[in-house]
C-alpha positions in Angstrom: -16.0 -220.0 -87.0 -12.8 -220.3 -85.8 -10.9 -218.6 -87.8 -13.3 -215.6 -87.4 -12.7 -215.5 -83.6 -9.3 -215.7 -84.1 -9.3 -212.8 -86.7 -11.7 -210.8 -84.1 -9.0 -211.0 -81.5 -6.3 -209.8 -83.8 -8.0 -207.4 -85.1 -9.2 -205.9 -81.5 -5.8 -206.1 -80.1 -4.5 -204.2 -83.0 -7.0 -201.8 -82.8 -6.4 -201.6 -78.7 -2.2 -201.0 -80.1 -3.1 -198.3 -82.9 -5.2 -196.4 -79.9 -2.5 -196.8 -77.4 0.2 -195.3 -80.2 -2.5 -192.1 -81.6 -2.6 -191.4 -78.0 0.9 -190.5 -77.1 1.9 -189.0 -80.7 1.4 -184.9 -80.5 1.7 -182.8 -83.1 2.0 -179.3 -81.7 -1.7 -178.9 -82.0 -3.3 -177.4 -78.9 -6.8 -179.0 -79.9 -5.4 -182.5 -79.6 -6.6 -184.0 -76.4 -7.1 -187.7 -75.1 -11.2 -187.4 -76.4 -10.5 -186.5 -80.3 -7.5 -188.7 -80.6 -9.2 -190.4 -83.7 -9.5 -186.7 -85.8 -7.0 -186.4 -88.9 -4.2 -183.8 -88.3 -6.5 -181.7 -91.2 -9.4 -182.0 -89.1 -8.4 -179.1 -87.2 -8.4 -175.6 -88.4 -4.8 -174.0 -88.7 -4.6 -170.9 -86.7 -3.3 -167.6 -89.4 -0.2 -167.3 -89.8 1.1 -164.0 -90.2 3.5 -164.9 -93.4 2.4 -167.5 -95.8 6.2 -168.9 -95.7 6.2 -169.7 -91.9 6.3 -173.2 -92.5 6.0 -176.3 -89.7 9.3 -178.2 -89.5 9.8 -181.6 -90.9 9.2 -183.3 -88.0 5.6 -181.7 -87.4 4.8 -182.9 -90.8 6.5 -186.4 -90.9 4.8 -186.7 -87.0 1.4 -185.6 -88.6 1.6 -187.8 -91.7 2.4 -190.6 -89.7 -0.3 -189.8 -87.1 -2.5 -189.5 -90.3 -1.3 -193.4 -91.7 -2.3 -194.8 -88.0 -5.5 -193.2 -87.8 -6.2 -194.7 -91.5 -5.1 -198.0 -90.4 -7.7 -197.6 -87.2 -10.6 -196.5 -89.4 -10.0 -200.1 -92.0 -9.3 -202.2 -88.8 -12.5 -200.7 -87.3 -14.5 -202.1 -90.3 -13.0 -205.0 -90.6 -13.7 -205.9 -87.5 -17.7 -204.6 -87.8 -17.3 -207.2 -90.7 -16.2 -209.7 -89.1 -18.4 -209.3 -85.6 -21.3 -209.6 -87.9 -20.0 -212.5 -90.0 -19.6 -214.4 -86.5 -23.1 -213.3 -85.4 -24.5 -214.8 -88.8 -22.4 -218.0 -88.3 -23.7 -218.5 -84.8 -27.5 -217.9 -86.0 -26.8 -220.3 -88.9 -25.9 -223.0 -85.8 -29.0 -222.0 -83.8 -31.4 -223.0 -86.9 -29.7 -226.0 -87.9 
């Protein structure tokens, strides 16, 4: 059990880092706000561009990629830590019957 509350706490100040990080990272998108923070870069619709070889720079697309690796790394920490909340729950409702 005490391992578990130990992961929990790891795994919510990670979480509370990875949120702090997505939320300062801009990509040039002017749908990006502080309330959708946890959308993928592909999420939003790209507006037309008037020649199909107007390409985004390199940074753009190493900032979105790596914007893309954090928010994958929230959604996993997220369940892990679902996983884990429950697991604790379990543990402490296996001490409450014995």
């Amino acid at each position: 059990m005490i391992k578990t509350i130990f992961i929990i706490i790891v795994l919510y100040y990670l979480i509370k880092y990875i949120v702090s990080h997505l939320k300062i990272i801009k990509t040039g998108n002017k749908e990006e706000n502080l309330k959708n923070f946890w959308m993928f870069t592909y999420d939003f619709k790209d507006k037309k561009k008037v020649s199909i070889f107007d390409r985004d720079s390199q940074e753009i697309l190493e900032m979105r990629s790596k914007k893309n690796k954090l928010i994958l790394l929230l959604y996993i920490s997220v369940i892990a830590a679902f996983f884990f909340v429950n697991s604790l729950l379990a543990q402490i409702l296996l001490l409450i019957l014995d």
